[in-house]
N, C-alpha and C positions, 0 to 999 in steps of 0.2 A: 274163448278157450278153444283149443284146436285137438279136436280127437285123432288118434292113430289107434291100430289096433296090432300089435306089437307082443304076441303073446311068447313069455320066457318064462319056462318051466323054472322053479327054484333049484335045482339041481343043477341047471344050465348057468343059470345066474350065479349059482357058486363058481364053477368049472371057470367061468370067464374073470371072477372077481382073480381064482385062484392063479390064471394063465397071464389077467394082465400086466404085469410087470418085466414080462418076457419079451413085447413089444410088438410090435406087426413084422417083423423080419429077425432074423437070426443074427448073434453078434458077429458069424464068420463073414455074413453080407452087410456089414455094414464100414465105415472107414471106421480108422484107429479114435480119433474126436466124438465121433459120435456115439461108436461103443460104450467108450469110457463116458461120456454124459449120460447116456441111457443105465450104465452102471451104476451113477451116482443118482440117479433119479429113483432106483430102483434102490436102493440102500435106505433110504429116506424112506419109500412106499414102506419097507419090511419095517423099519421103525419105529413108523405109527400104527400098523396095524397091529405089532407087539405091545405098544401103551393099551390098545385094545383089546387085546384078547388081558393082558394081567388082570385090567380092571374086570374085564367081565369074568376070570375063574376067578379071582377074590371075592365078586360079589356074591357067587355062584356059590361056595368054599364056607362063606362068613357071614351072611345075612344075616339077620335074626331072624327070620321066616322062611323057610324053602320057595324059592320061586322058578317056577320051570323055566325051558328054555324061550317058549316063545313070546315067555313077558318082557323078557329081557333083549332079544332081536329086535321084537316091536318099536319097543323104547328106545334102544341103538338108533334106528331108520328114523323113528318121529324127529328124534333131538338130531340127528344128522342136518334132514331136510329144515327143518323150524330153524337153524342157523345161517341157512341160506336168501330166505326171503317169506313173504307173508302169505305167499301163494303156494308155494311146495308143496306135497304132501303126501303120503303113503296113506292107503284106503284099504280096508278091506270088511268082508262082512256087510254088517247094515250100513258103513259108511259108503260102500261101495254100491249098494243097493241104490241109498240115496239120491249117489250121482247120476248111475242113470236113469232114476228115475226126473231127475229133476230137469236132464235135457230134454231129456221126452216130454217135459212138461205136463206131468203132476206126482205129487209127493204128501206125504201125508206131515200133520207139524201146526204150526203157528202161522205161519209164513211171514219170518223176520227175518234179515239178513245183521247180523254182529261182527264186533271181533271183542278183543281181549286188549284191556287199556290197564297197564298199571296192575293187572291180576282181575278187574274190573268188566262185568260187562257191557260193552256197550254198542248199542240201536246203529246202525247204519242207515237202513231204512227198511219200514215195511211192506210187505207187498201190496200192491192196491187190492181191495175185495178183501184181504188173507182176515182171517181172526183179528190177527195184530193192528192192524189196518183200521177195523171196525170199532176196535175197542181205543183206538184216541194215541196209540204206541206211536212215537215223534222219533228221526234222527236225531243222535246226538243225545239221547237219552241213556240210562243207569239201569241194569236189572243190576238192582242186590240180592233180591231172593228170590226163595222160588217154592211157595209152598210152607214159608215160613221159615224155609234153612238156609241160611248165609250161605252166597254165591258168590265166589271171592277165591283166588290162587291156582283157578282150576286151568285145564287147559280149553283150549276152543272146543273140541269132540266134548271133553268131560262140561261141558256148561249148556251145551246145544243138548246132548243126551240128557239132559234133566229134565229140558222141557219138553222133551217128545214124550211120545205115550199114542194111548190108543185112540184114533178118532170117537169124540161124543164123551171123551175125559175133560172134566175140569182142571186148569191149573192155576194158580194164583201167583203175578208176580207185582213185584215189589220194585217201586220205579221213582229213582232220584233224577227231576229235570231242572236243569243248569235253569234259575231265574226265579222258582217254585221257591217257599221255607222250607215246606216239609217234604218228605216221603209219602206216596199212594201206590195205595193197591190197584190192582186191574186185575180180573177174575176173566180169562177167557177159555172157551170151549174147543178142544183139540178138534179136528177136522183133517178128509182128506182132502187136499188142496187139488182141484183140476184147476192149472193156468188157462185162461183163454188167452194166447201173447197180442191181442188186438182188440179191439172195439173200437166202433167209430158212429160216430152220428153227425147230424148237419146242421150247424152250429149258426143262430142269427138266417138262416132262409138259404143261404147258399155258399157256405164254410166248409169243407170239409175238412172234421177235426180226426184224427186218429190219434189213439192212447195204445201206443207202445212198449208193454210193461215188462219185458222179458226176448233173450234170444235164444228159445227153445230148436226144436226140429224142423216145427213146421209155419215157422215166424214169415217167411218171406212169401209163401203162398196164402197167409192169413193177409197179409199188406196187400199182396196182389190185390187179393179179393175185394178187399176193404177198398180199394181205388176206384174199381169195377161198379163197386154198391154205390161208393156218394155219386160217379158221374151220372150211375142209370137215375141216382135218386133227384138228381137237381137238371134233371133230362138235358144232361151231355153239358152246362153249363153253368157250374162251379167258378166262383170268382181266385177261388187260393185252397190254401191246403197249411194245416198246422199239425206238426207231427211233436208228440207231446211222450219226448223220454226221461222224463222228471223221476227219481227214484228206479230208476230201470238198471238192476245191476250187472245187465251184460250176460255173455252168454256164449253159442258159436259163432266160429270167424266166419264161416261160410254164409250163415245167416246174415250176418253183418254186410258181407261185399254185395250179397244181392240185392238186399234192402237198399242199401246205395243206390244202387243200378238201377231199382225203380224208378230214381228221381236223377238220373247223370244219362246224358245221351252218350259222352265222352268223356276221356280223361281215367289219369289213373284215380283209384278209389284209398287204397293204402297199400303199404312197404313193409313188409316184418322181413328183421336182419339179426343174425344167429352171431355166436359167437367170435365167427371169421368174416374179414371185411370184405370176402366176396361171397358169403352167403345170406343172398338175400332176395324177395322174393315177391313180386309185385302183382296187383290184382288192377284190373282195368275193366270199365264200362263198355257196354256193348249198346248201340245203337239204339235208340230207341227210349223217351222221357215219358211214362206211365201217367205223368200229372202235366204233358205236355209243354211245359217250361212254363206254369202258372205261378204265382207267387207261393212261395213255400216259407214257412217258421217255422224253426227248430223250438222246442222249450227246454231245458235243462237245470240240474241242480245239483248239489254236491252230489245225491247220490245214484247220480249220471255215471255208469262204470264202462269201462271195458270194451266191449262190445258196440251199447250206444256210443260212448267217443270216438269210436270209427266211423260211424254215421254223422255224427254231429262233424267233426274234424274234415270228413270227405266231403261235405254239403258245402258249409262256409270255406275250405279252400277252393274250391270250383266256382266259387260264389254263385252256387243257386238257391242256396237259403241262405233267411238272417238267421244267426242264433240267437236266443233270449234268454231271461232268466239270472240263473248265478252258473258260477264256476264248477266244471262241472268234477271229478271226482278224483282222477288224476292216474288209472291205472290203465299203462300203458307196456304191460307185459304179455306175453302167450303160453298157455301153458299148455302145454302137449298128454294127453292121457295113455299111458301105455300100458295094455292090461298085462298084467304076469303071473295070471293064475285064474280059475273062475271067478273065483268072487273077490279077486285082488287086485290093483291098479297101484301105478307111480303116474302124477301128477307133477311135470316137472317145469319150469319155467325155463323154455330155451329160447325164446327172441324176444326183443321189443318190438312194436312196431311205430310206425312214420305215417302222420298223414302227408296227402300230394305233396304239401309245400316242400316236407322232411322235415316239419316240428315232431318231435319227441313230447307224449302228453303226460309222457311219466311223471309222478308225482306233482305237476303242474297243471295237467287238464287239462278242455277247453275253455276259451274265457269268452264270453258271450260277446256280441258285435253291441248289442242294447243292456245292462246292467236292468233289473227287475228284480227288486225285491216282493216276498211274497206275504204284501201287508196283511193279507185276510188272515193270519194264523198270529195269534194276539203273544206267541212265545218267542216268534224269529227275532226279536233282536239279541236275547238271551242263551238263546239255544245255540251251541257251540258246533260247526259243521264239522262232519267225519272223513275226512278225506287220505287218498296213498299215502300223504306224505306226515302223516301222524300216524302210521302202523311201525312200531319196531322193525328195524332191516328190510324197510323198503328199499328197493332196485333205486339208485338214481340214474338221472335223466343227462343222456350222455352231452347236451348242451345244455347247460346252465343258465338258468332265470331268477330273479327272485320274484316270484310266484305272487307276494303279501303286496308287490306295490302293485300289482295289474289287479287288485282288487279293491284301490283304492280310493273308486268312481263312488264320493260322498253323497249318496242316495239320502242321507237324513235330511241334507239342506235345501234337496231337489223339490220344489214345490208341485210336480208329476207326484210325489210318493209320499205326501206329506199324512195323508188319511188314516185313520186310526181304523185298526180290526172292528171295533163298533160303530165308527162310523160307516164302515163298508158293509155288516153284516144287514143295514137298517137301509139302505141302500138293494138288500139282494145282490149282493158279491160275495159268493164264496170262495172264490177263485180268484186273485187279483192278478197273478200273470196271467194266465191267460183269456181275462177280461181287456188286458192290458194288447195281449196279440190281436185279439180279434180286432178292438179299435185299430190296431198299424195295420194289420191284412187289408182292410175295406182302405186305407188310405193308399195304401200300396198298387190296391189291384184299381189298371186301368179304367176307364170309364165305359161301360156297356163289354166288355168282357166277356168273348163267347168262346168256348174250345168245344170245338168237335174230337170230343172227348173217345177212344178205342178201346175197348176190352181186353184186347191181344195182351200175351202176355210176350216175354224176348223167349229167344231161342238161342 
């Protein structure tokens, strides 16, 4: 997601709504053609924004209940943007709060990511560490309640505000999963959420694994860091490196291109292109591989979003990682934040973007180089993945794939993946991909494999 800060008083924002149909030039400076099309385009404008305003003095005029003005603007701008796509949106108040708190990375919550399926809630995924997390919450899961009161027709804000509350509250919710008979509760403790967006430790004697969980503010100088930590820690001679953006819903662009950049000596990294086929906008690597061209694994999984798909996308097109895993989420939009008031923002979706190659991952995703299913979780074969292209009015993908047959590497017949969650857990596998990385890393990385490893960070 791509911040700007774009501040439009509402007053201004009327004045411009009210001027724009007037055009950027005067009809005496324009030819006779284009007058008259700017005339008819402008005839239309006044049209619809009459069906507009009727409905809204009728509703104003007739309701059964008085309803002020700005319940009914509100609602105009929601239903406006919600028509356009899954990512749109008008913020304000505690929603606005939220967001920036949650780039800055911490927020107070459950820490689950949703949407709205069929009036339905449903798990995307939850955050590693968060409440949600702890307490066993799967993507691809059901909240029907919440507390005991049917969860069901509301909108995304109206279903998210239910389960917020005060850190150190209990909330109780009620969770239908695809494969399960019944319905279960889950009783979890609200909290305030501080994201760490990294953690890393040294995986098998000389692995460096980093967990990727978020692209916060300060994402790209925690990676830095984390590179710095495992070389001092395996004294300068780390055999690979597994970057681990499994549930990781994405976040800033800017975080993203440098995250790249730690691991791309060269090359571009990604493209976001606007509306007009000459606006577009390319991001490139600077000098210099952080993990000095050591073996690197991507891991990924449906809900791999946004942000990580520009890392995964830019790694395996420059081919300096494999990707592993599943497919990873599929959103391949940018949404730009434009504040317009203090505690107000528009959130709008103005480009897609392109990895190097100029794949489009909109609604398609990445699709891992190695297929991995993640045996140790005894519900994946049941469990139904959440991805773009299952959200109402998703953006499509301006070159065409069918997505369902690139997922159609039969992992059940593959005698690699034949192992049952109990037989892995007896075993000591909690982790089956990336039990599964580590064994390819050590095949991968050369034999006696030394890098005189540097702290430096680019410039």
């Amino acid at each position: 997601m791509k911040l700007t800060i774009a501040s439009v008083s509402p007053l201004a924002l009327a004045a411009v709504l009210a001027l724009a149909p007037l055009g950027a030039g005067s009809a005496s400076a324009q030819s006779a053609p284009a007058a008259a099309a700017q005339a008819g385009a402008n005839t239309v404008d006044y049209k619809e924004l009459e069906k507009f305003m009727s409905v809204y003095e009728r509703v104003k005029s007739s309701y059964v209940d008085p309803v002020n003005d700005h319940t009914l603007i509100k609602g105009a701008i929601d239903g406006m943007l919600s028509a356009l796509d899954p990512h749109s949106s008008y913020m304000e108040d505690a929603d606005f709060d939220s967001l920036r708190a949650t780039t800055q990375g911490n927020y107070g919550g459950l820490g689950i990511s949703v949407t709205i399926e069929d009036g339905v809630v449903k798990v995307i995924a939850p955050t590693e560490g968060s409440p949600a997390s702890r307490a066993g919450i799967k993507a691809g899961d059901y909240i029907t309640q919440v507390d005991g009161k049917l969860l069901y027709g509301d909108t995304l804000d109206q279903a998210v505000d239910q389960m917020k509350g005060k850190a150190g509250t209990s909330v109780k919710l009620t969770i239908v999963r695809p494969g399960r008979d019944k319905p279960f509760d889950v009783t979890l403790t609200r909290e305030t959420i501080e994201l760490k967006p990294v953690k890393w430790e040294i995986k098998d004697g000389d692995i460096g694994y980093i967990d990727l969980n978020q692209f916060s503010g300060n994402s790209a100088e925690a990676v830095e860091a984390a590179l710095a930590d495992i070389n001092k820690a395996t004294s300068g001679h780390p055999i690979g490196y597994i970057l681990d953006l499994r549930s990781n819903p994405g976040g800033l662009l800017d975080q993203a291109v440098e995250i790249s950049d730690d691991f791309l000596d060269r090359g571009e990294i990604v493209s976001q292109r606007g509306r007009d086929a000459s606006d577009i906008e390319r991001y490139y690597a600077k000098p210099g591989d952080m993990a000095h061209g050591l073996p690197l694994i991507v891991l990924t999984d449906a809900g791999t979003a946004s942000a990580a798909e520009i890392v995964a996308g830019a790694l395996q097109d420059q081919h300096r990682a494999l990707i592993m895993g599943e497919r990873s989420f599929g959103k391949g939009s940018v949404q730009t934040v434009m504040q317009t008031g203090p505690r107000t923002a528009l959130r709008l979706t103005t480009a897609r973007y392109y990895t190097p190659s100029g794949r489009s991952v909109q609604a398609g995703g990445i699709s891992p180089d190695i297929v991995v299913p993640q045996l140790s979780d005894p519900d994946y074969k049941n469990r139904p993945a959440v991805r773009e292209e299952d959200l109402r009015r998703h953006l499509l993908a301006q070159a065409g794939a069918d997505d369902k047959l690139l997922e159609q590497d039969d992992t059940a017949t593959d005698p690699r993946f034949s192992a049952t969650a109990d037989e892995l857990k007896k075993k000591d596998i909690k982790d089956f991909q990336l039990y599964y990385a580590l064994n390819t890393l050590k095949r991968l990385a050369p034999a006696g494999t030394a890098a005189a490893a540097s702290s430096e960070h680019k410039s």
